[in-house]
C-alpha positions in Angstrom: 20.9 3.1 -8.0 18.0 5.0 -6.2 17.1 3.7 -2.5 13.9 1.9 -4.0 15.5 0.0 -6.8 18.0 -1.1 -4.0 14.9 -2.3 -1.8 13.8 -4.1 -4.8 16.8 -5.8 -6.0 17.5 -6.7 -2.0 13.8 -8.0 -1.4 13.1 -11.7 -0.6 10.3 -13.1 -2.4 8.1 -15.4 -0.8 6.5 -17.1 -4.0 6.2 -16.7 -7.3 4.1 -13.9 -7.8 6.5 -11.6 -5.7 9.5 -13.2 -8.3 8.0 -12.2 -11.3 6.6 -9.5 -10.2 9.9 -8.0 -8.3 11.7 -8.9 -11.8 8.8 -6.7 -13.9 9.5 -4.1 -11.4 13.3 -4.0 -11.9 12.2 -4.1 -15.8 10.1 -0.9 -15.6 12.8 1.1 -13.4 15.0 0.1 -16.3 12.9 1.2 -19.1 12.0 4.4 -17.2 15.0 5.6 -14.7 13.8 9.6 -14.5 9.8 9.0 -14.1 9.1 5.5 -12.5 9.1 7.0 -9.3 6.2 9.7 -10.0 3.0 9.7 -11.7 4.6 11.0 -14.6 5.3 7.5 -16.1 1.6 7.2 -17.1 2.3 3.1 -17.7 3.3 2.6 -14.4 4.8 4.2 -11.0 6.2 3.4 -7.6 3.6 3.6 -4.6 3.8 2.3 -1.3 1.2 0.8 1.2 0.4 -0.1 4.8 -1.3 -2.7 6.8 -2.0 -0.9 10.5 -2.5 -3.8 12.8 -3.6 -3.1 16.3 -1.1 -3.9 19.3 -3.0 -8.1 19.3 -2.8 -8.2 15.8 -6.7 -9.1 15.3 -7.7 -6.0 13.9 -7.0 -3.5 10.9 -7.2 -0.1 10.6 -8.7 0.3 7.3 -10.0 3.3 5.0 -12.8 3.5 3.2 -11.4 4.3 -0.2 -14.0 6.7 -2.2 -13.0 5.6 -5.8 -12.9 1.6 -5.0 -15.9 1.8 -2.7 -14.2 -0.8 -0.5 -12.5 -1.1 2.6 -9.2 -0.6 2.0 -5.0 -0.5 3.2 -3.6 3.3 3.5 -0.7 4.4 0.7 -0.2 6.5 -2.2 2.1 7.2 -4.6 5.8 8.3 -4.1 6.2 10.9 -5.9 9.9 11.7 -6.8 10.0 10.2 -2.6 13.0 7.4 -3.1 12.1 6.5 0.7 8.9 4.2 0.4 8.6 3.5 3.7 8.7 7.2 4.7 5.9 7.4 1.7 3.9 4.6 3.6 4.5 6.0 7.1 3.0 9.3 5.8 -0.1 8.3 3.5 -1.2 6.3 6.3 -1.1 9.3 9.1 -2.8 11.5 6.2 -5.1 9.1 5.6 -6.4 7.9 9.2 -5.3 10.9 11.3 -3.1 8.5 13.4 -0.4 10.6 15.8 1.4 7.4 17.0 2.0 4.9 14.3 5.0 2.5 15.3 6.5 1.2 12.0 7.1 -2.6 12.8 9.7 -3.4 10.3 11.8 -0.7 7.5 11.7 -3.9 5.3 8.8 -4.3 3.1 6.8 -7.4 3.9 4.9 -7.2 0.9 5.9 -6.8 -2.8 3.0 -6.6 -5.4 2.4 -5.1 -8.9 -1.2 -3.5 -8.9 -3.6 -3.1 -11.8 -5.3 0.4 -11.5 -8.6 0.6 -13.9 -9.4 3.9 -15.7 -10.8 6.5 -13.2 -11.9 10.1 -12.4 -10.0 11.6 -10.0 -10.7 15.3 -8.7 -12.2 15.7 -12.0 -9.9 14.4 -14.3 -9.7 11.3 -16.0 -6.5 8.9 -14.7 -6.1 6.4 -17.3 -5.3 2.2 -16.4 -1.7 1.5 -15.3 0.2 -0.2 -12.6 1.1 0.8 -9.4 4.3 -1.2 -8.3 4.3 -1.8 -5.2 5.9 -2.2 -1.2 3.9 -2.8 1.5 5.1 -2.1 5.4 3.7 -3.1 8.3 3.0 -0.9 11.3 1.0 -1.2 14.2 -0.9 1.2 16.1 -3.4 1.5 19.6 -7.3 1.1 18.7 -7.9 4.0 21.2 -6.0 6.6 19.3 -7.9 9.1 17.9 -8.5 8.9 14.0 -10.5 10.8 11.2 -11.5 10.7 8.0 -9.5 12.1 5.0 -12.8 13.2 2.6 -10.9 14.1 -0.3 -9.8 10.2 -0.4 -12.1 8.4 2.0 -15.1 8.6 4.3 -14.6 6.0 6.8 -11.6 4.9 9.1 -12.7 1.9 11.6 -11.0 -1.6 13.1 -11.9 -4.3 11.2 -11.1 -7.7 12.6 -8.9 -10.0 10.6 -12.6 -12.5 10.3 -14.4 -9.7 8.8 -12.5 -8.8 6.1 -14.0 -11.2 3.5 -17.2 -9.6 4.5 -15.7 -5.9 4.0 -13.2 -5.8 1.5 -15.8 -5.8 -1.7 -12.4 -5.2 -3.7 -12.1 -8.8 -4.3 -8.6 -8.8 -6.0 -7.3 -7.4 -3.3 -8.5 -10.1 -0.8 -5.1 -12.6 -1.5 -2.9 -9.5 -1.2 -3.9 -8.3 2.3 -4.4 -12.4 2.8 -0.7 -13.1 1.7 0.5 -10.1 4.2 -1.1 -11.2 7.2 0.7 -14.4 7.0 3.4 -12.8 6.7 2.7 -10.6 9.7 2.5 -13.9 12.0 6.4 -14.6 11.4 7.4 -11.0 11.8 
């Protein structure tokens, strides 16, 4: 058993949706033991996320993701990585520039299957599938220096917690980052 499936099987869901979708998961590892964890699996593949809080916990540090055209969380893909938290510890300093990112918690706070629409991607065409899943929080000062990652995004800014119905124009993700940052308060 690789150290994500373990992370899976181990994870506490917090309602339905993280049940079913944590037994789905578990279902596609399964099915596809040698490529779930790269972008090889062209159904679906393992990917891992962050929420950056500030040190108060009112803000974000967000990306603003060129193919969703939205504010958005930092991640990527694993990528044969069986460590998802190292995978989300280094897509977000990649992504916002970020020297001192404190990782709040090597337990995933957040488990999620993700629909991923049909896109272009450095001129290729990426067909739909899923992205399954674990989010970690981590925490970082607003006066740290950050910068934008043009090949993926062209803005990195604070966003506070009020705004983000306002910012985030990728509506479905909305109840996800909503669903984490009540989770963040019991953390």
């Amino acid at each position: 058993m690789n150290q994500y499936q373990r992370q899976i099987r181990e994870y506490r869901p917090s309602c339905e949706q993280e049940e079913r979708d944590r037994q789905l998961m578990l279902h596609y590892i399964e099915l596809f033991p040698e490529t779930i964890g790269t972008r090889q699996c062209g159904i679906a593949h393992m990917t891992a996320s962050s929420l950056i809080f500030n040190e108060d916990r009112r803000k974000l540090l967000m990306v603003y993701h060129n193919i969703y055209q939205s504010w958005s969380w930092t991640g990527g893909h694993a990528d044969g990585e069986e460590d998802l938290c190292a995978v989300a510890l280094r897509e977000a300093g990649e992504e916002t520039g970020l020297k001192k990112i404190r990782l709040i918690s090597r337990e995933a706070c957040s488990l999620d299957i993700l629909p991923v629409w049909g896109h272009w991607k450095r001129g290729q065409y990426v067909s739909s599938h899923q992205h399954l899943n674990l989010t970690y929080l981590l925490a970082a000062p607003e006066s740290a220096a950050v910068r934008i990652k043009e090949d993926e995004n062209s803005g990195v800014a604070w966003i506070p917690l009020e705004e983000l119905k306002e910012k985030v124009t990728e509506r479905e993700m909305l109840p996800v980052y909503e669903k984490i940052i009540r989770k963040w308060r019991h953390f």
